[in-house]
C-alpha positions, 0 to 999 in steps of 0.5 A, spaced: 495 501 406 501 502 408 505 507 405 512 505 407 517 508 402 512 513 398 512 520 399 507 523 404 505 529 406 500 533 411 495 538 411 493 542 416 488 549 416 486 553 422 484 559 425 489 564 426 491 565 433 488 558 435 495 554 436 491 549 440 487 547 433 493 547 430 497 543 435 492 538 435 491 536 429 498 536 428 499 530 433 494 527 431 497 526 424 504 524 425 501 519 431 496 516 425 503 517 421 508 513 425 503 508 426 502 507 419 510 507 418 510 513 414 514 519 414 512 526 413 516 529 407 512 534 405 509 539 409 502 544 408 498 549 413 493 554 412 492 560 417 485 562 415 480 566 419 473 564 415 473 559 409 469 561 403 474 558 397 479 553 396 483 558 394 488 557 400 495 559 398 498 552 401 492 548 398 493 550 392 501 549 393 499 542 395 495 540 389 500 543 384 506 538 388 500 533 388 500 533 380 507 533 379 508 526 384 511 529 390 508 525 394 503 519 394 499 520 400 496 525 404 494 526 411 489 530 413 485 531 420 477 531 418 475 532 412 472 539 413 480 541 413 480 540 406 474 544 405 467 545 409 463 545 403 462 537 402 462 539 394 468 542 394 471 538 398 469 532 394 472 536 388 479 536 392 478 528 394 477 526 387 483 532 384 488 527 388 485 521 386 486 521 379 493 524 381 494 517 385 495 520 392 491 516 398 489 519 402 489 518 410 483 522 415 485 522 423 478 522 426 475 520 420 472 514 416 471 515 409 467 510 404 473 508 399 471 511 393 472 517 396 479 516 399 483 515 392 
């Protein structure tokens, strides 16, 4: 789908101190994102050490402006960024699907359904 002319966003989450992961995954997604056409307009990144909860201050900024239309796609590395438990994850996918974001993996393929 090409979201030329809709708001975008990215998501990145990464260890603290690690800015090889955080530098990689930022790349990835603005090369995925020139290739498609879109530009990025909203920008969201955690520095978490071990994630247990979805309780991360830019996720939950991310969904709050997701929910009031600031942007109609999301890029996103992997999947486990969102989340490393696949319910919660799974959760996150199916909140902004019915929110109308499409959602874009760098190093991953999702099945339809689970990609809004």
């Amino acid at each position: 789908m090409n979201e030329i002319n809709k708001e975008a966003a990215m998501y990145i989450r990464f260890r603290p101190g690690n800015y090889k992961e955080l530098k990689s995954q930022l790349i990835g997604i603005t090369k995925l994102a020139m290739a498609e056409g879109t530009t990025i307009t909203q920008l969201y990144i955690d520095e978490v050490p071990v994630v247990q909860s979805i309780e991360r201050p830019e996720l939950q900024q991310l969904l709050q402006d997701a929910g009031a239309g600031k942007f109609q796609a999301l890029y996103v590395y992997t999947k486990d960024r969102l989340a490393r438990d696949d319910h919660q994850a799974n959760t996150i996918l199916t909140q902004l699907a019915s929110m109308s974001v499409h959602i874009h993996f760098v190093a991953e393929t999702l099945p339809p359904h689970s990609m809004g």
